[in-house]
N, C-alpha and C positions, 0 to 999 in steps of 0.2 A: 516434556519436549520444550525446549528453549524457545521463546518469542520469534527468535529468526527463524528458526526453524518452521513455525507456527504461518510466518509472512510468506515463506518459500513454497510452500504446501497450499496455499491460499491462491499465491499466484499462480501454480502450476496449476492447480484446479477450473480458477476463473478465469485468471487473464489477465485479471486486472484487480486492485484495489483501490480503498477510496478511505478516510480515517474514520470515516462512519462503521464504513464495512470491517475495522478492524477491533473498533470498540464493541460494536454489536454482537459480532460473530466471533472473535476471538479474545474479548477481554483487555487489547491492547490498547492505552490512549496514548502512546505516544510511537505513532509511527514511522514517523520522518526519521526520530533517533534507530526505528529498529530498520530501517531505509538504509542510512550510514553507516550501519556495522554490518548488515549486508554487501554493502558496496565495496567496505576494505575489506571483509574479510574472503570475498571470492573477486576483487580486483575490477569490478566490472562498471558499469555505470548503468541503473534502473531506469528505464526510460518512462518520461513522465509528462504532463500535459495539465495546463488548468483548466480546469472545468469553471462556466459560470451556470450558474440554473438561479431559481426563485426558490427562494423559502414556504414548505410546505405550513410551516409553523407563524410568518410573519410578513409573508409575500417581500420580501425584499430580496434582492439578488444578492448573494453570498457567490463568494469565489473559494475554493479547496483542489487540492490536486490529488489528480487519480495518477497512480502508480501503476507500472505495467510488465510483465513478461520476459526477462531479457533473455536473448538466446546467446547461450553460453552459462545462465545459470540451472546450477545441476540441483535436482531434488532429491531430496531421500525416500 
């Protein structure tokens, strides 16, 4: 199964991703790129949001973006 395919299947699952959740759970580090060929390749735009939280590892506040659900994208 292709990486986008991997991302599309995750979202319809969960709802939402995050790059933690894509490294961990599907082996992918580079999400944002499998984001963008998601986006051309089904026309749509991933609706998305920066998260801020604290560092469980460092206490310092880190910022990442969670990816989310679009309706109109189709899963396999």
């Amino acid at each position: 199964m292709k990486q986008t395919d991997q991302v599309i299947a995750y979202l319809y699952r969960h709802g939402a991703i995050t790059p933690i959740d894509a490294l961990q759970d599907l082996g992918i580090f580079r999400l944002a790129a499998r984001i963008y060929d998601i986006e051309k390749q089904h026309g749509i735009e991933i609706p998305r949001r920066t998260v801020t939280a604290k560092s469980k590892k460092t206490g310092k506040t880190v910022k990442f973006t969670e990816y989310q659900w679009a309706k109109g994208l189709s899963h396999a």
